[in-house]
N, CA, C and O atoms as CSV, one atom per row, in Angstrom:
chain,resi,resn,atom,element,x,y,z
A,1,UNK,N,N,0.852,-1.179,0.000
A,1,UNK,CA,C,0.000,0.000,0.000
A,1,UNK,C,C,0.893,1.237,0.000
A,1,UNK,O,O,1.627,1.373,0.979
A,2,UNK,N,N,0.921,1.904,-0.699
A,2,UNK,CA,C,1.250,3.224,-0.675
A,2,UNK,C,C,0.985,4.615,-0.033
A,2,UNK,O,O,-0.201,4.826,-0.285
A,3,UNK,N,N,1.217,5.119,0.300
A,3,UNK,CA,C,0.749,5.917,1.283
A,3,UNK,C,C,1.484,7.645,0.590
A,3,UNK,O,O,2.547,7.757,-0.021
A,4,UNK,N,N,0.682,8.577,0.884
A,4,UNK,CA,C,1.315,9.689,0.558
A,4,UNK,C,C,1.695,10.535,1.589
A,4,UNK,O,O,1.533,10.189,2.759
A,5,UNK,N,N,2.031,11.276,1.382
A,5,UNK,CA,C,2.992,11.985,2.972
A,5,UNK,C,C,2.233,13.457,2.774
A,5,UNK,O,O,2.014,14.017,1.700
A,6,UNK,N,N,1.915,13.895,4.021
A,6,UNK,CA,C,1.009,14.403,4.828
A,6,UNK,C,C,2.046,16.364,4.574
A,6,UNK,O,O,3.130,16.818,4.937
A,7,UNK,N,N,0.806,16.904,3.741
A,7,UNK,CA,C,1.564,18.202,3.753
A,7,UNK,C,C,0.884,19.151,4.218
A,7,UNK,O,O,-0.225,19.022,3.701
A,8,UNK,N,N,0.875,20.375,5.147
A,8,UNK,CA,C,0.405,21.587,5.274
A,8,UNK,C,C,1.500,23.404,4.728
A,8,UNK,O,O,2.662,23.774,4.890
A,9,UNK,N,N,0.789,23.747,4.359
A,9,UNK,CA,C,1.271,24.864,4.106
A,9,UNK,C,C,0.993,25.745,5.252
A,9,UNK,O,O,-0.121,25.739,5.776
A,10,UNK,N,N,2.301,26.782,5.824
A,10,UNK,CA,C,1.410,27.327,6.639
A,10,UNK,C,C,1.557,28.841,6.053
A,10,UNK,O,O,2.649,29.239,5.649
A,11,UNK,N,N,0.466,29.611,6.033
A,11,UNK,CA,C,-0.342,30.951,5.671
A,11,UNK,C,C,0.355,32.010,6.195
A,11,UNK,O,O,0.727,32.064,7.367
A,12,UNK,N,N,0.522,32.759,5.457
A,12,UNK,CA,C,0.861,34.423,5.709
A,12,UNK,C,C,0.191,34.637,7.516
A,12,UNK,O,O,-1.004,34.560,7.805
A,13,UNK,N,N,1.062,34.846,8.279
A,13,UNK,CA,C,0.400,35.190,9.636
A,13,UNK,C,C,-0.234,34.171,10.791
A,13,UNK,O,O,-0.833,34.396,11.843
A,14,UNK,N,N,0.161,32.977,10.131
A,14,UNK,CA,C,-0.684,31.629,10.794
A,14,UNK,C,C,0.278,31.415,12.163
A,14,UNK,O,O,0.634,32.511,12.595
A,15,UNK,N,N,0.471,30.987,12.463
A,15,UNK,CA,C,0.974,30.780,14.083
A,15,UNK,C,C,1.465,29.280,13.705
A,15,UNK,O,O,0.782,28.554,12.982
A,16,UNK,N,N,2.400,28.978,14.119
A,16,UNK,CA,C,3.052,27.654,13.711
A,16,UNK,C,C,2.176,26.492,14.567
A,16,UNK,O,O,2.333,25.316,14.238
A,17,UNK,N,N,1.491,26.740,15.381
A,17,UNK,CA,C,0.837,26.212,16.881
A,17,UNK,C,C,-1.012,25.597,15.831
A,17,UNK,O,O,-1.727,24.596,15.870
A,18,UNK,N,N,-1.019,26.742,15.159
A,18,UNK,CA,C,-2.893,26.237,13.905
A,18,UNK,C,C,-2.149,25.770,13.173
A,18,UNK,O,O,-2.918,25.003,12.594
A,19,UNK,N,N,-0.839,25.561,12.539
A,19,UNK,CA,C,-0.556,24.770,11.486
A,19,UNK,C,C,-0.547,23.550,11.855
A,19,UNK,O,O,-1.416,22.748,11.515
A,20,UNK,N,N,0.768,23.182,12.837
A,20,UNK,CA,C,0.339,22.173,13.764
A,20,UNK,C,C,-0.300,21.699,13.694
A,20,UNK,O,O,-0.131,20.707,12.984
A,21,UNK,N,N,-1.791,21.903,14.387
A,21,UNK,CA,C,-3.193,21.295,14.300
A,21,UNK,C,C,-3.514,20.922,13.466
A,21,UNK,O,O,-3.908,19.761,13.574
A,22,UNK,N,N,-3.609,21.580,11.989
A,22,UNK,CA,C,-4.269,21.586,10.959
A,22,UNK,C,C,-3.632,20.051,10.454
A,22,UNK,O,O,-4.281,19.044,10.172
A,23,UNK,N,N,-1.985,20.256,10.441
A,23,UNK,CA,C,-1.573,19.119,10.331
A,23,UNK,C,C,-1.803,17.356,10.530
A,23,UNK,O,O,-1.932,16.314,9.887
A,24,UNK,N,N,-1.725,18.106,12.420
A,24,UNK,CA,C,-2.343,16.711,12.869
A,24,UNK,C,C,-3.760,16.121,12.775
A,24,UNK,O,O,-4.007,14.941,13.023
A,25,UNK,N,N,-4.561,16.923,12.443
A,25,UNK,CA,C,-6.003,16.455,11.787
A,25,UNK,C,C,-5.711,16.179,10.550
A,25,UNK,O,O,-6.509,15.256,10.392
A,26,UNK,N,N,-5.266,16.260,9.726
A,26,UNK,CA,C,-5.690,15.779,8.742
A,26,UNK,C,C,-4.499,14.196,8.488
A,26,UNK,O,O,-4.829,13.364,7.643
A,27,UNK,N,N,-3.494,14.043,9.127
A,27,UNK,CA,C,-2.970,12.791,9.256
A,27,UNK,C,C,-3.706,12.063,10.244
A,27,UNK,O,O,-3.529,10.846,10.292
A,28,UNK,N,N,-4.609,12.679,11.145
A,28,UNK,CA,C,-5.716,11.511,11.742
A,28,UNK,C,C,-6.393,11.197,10.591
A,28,UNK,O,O,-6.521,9.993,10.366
A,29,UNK,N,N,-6.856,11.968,9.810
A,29,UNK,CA,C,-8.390,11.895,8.984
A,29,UNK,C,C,-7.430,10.997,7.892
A,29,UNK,O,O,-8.279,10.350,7.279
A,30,UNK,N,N,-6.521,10.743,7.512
A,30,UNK,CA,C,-5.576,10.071,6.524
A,30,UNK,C,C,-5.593,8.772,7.181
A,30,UNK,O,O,-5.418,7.906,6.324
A,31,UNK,N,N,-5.736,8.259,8.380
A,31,UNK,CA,C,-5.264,6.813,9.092
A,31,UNK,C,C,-3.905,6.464,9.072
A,31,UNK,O,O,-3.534,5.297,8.945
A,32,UNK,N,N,-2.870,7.763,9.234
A,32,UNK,CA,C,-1.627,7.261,9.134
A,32,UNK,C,C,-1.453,6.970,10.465
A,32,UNK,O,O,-0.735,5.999,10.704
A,33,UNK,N,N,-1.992,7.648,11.517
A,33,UNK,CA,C,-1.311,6.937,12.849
A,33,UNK,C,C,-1.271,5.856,13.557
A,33,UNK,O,O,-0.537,5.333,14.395
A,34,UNK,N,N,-3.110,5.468,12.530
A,34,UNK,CA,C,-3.492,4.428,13.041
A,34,UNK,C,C,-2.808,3.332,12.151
A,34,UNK,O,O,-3.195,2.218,12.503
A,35,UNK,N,N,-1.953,3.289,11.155
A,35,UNK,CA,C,-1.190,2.307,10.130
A,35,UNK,C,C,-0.082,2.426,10.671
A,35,UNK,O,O,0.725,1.540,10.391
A,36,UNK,N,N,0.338,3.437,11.545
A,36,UNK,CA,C,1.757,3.243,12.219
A,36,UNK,C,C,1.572,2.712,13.300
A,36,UNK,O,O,2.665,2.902,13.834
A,37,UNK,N,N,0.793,2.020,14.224
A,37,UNK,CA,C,0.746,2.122,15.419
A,37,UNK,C,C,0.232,0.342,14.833
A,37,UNK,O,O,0.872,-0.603,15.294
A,38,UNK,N,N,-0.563,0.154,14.147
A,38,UNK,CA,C,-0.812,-1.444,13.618
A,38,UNK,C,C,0.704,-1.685,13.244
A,38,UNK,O,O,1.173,-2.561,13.970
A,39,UNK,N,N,1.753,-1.107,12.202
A,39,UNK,CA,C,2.340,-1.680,11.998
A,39,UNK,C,C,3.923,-1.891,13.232
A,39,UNK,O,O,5.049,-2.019,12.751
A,40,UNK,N,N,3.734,-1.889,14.459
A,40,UNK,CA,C,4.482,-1.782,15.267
A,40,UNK,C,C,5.386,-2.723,15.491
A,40,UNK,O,O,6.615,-2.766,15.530
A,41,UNK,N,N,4.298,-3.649,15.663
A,41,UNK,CA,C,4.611,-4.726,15.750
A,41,UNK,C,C,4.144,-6.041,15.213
A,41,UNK,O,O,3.103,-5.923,14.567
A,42,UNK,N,N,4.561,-7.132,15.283
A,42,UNK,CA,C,4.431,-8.257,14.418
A,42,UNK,C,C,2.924,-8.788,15.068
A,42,UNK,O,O,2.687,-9.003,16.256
A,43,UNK,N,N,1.759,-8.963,13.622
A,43,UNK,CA,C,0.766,-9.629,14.330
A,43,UNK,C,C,0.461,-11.117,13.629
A,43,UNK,O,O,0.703,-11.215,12.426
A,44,UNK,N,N,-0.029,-12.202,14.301
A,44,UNK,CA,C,0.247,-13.375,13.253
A,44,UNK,C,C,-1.091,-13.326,12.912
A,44,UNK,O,O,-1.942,-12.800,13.630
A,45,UNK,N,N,-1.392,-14.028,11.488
A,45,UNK,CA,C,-2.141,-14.334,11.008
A,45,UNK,C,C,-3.451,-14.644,11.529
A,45,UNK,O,O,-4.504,-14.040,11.324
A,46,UNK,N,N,-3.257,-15.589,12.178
A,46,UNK,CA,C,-4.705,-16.067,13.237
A,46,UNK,C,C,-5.265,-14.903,13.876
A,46,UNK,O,O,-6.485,-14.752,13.821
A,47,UNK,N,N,-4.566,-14.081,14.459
A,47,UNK,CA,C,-4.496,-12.722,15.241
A,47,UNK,C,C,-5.483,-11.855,14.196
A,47,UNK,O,O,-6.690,-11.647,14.316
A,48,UNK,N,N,-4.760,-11.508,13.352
A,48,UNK,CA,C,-5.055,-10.673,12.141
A,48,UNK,C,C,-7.165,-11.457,11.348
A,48,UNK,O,O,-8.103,-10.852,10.831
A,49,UNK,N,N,-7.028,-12.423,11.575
A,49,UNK,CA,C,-8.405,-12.560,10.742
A,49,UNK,C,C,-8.910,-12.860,12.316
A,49,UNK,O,O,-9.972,-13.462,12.159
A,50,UNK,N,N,-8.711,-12.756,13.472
A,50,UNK,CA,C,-10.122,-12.599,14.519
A,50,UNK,C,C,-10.291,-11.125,14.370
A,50,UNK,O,O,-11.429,-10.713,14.141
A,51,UNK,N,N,-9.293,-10.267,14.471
A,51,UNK,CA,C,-9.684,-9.013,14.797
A,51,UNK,C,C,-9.936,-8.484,13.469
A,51,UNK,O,O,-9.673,-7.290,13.614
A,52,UNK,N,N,-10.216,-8.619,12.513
A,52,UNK,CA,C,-10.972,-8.636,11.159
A,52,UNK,C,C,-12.697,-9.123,11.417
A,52,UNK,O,O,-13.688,-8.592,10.915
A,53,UNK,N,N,-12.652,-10.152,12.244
A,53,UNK,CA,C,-13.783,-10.632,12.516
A,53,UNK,C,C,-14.709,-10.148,13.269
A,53,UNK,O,O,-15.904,-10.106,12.976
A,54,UNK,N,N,-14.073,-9.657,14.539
A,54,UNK,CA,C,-14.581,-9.129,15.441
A,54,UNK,C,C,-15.032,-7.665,14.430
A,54,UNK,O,O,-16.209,-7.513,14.104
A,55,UNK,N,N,-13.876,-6.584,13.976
A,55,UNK,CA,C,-14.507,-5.668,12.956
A,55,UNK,C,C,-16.068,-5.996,12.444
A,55,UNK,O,O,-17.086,-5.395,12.787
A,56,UNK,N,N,-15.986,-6.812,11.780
A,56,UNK,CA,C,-17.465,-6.752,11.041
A,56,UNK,C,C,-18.578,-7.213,11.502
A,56,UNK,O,O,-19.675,-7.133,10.948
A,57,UNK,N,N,-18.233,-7.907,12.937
A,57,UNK,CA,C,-19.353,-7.987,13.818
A,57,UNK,C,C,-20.072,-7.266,14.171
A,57,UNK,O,O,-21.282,-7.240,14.393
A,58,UNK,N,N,-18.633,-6.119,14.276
A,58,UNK,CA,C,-18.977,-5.100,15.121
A,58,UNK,C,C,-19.627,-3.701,14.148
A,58,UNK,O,O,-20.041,-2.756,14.819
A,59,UNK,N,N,-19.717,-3.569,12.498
A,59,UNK,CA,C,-20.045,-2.906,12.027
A,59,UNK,C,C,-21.470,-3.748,11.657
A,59,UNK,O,O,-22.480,-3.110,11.363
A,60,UNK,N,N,-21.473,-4.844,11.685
A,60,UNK,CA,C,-22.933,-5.612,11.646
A,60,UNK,C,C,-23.829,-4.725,12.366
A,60,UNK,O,O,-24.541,-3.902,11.791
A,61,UNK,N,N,-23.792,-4.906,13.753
A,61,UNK,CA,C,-24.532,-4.753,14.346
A,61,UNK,C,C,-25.063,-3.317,14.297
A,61,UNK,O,O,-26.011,-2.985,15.009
């Protein structure tokens, strides 16, 4: 999977502190932290399709 890297510009007068922010919302709203934080560590297979499972239980309902 490819992933693209997370850019903000910051604005004539912006405060480095709202860029910041602006930043870190929109690499939440991207799922990069949450793809860094899965890929941490090693998960095995079996692991990987319960908690797949449990997922769509859980969007079932």
């Amino acid at each position: 999977m490819m992933m693209m890297m997370a850019e903000v510009e910051v604005n004539v007068g912006e405060s480095i502190e709202s860029a910041l922010k602006r930043f870190k919302k929109k690499i939440q709203k991207a799922g990069i932290l949450s793809e860094i934080k899965r890929r941490e560590r090693y998960e095995p297979p079996s692991l990987k399709r319960k908690r797949k499972a449990q997922a769509a239980r859980k969007r079932k309902r």
